[in-house]
N, C-alpha and C positions, 0 to 999 in steps of 0.2 A: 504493500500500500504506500500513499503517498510521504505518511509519517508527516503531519500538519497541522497546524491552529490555520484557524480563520486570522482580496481589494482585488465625450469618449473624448477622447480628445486628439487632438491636433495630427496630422499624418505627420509631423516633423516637429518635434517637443523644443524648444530649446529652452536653456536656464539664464536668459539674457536680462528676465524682467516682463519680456513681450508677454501682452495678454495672448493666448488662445482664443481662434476660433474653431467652431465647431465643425467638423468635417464630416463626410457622408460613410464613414466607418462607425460612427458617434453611436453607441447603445442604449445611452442613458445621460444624462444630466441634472446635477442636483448642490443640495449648500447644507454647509453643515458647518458646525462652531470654526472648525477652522477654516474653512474656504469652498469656496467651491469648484467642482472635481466633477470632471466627464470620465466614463467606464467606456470601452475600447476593446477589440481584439490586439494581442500581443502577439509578435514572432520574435524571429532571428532578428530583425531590424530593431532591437529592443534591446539586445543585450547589452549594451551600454548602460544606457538606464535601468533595466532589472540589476544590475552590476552592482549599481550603485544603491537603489534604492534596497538591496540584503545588505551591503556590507553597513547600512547606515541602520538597521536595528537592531536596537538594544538585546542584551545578553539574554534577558529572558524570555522576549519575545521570540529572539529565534529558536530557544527551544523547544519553547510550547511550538512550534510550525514544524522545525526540522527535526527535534527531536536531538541535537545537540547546539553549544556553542559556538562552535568554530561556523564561521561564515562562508555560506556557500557561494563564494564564486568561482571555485575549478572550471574547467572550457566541460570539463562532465555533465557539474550540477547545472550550469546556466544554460547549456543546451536542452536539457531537461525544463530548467522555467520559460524557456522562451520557445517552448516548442518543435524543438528538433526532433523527439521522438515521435513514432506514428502514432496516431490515434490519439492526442491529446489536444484539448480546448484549452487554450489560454487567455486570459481576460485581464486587462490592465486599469487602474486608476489613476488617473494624473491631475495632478491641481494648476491651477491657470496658467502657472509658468511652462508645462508639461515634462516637471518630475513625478515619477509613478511612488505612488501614495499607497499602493494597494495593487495584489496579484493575485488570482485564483486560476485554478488547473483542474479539468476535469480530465481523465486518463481511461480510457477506453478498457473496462476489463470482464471478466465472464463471472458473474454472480450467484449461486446455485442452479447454475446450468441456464442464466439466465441473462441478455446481453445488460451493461451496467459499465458503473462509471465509479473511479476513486476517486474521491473529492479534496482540494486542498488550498486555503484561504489565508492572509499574513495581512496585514493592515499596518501602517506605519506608526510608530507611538502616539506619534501625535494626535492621529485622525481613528483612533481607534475609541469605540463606546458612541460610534455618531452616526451607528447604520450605514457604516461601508459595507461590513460585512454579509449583512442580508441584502443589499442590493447584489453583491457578487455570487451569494446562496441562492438566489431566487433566479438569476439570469444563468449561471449555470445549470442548477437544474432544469429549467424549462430550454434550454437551450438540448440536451443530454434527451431530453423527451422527445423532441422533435427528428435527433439520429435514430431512435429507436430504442434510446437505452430505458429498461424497465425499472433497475435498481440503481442503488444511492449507495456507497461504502463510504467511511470515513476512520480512520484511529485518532484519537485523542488522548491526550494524557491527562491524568484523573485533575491536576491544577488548573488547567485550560477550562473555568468554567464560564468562560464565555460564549464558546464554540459548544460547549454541551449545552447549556440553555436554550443557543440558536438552533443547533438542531432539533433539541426538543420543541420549540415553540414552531417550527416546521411541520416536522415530522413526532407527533404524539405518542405513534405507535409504535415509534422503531424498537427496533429489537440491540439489548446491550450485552457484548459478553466482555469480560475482564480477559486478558491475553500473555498477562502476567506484565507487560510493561505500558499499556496502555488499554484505554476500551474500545471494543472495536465496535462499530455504529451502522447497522443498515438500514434498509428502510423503502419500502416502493413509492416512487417516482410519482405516483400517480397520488400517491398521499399528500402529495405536499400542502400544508396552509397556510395561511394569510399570503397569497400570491400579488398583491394589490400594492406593493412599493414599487414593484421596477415598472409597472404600465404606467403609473403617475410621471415616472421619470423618463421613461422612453416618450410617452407623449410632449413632454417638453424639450425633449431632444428634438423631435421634428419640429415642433414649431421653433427653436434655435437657427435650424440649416433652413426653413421657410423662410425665415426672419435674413437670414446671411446676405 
């Protein structure tokens, strides 16, 4: 699994100051105490900014995500966040300057014999507690529904109780078992609730590029 905690913006981010505008890749847009942040598909053109935006959180954030301290940017792991490997969704959050604030990764996998997806969510200190998170929960899974995928995985580690809330406030029913170093979390896809943040956001996205 992904081993993870629980994050359109601009086709070309830079850290100049320049405001963003919204671009026709744009998923979502929205504001939150710290700023406001458009939600994006992520690649290889990213790995700069996914680079940076691991090596800038904090120690224990990247535990709870990675599941250690040391900071993933080997040409391995960032290949892995920015989508080099098959079968994986990537999703990025960037704040107006378009530094990514937020990364989630859905990974294509086989679920009790069931097509499904590992899920996995990292929010940058600062913007975390302000529903980055469930906007990148709810657009990846509805996104995962639409490939065909029927289930939800996720590992958590029992301190990350923020990403266990969100999934429970999701998914109700999921099912938990203890793995000896983490819980592991499934859940079907077609359970999901409260779906009703990223349409609010997505529809302000378009009126955004209407607006451009």
């Amino acid at each position: 699994m992904n081993r993870t905690q629980t994050a359109v913006a601009p086709q070309a981010p830079i850290h100049d100051g320049t405001a963003v505008t919204p671009s026709a890749n744009c998923l979502a847009v929205g504001s939150a105490k710290a700023g406001r942040y458009w939600v994006r598909e992520g690649g290889p053109e990213d790995e700069s900014r996914i680079r940076e935006f691991a090596a800038g959180l904090s120690e224990p954030t990247r535990y709870l995500r990675f599941f250690t301290t040391i900071s993933p940017v080997s040409p391995g792991f960032l290949r892995v966040l920015t989508g080099g490997t098959p079968g994986s969704d990537i999703l990025v959050i960037t704040d107006q300057h378009g530094a990514v604030v937020g990364h989630g990764m859905a990974a294509d996998i086989t679920a009790d014999g069931r097509p499904g997806v590992d899920l996995g969510l990292v929010i940058a200190d600062a913007w975390q507690g302000q529903g980055l998170g469930t906007v990148l929960l709810e657009l990846l899974a509805q996104r995962a529904a639409s490939r065909g995928a029927r289930a939800l995985a996720v590992e958590v580690l029992p301190g990350n109780s923020r990403m266990l809330a969100l999934f429970s406030r999701h998914w109700p029913s999921a099912r938990r078992t203890w793995n000896g170093d983490a819980f592991a979390l499934s859940a079907d896809l077609a359970g999901l609730q409260q779906p009703g943040t990223v349409a609010a956001l997505s529809r302000r996205a378009h009126q955004a590029l209407a607006a451009a």
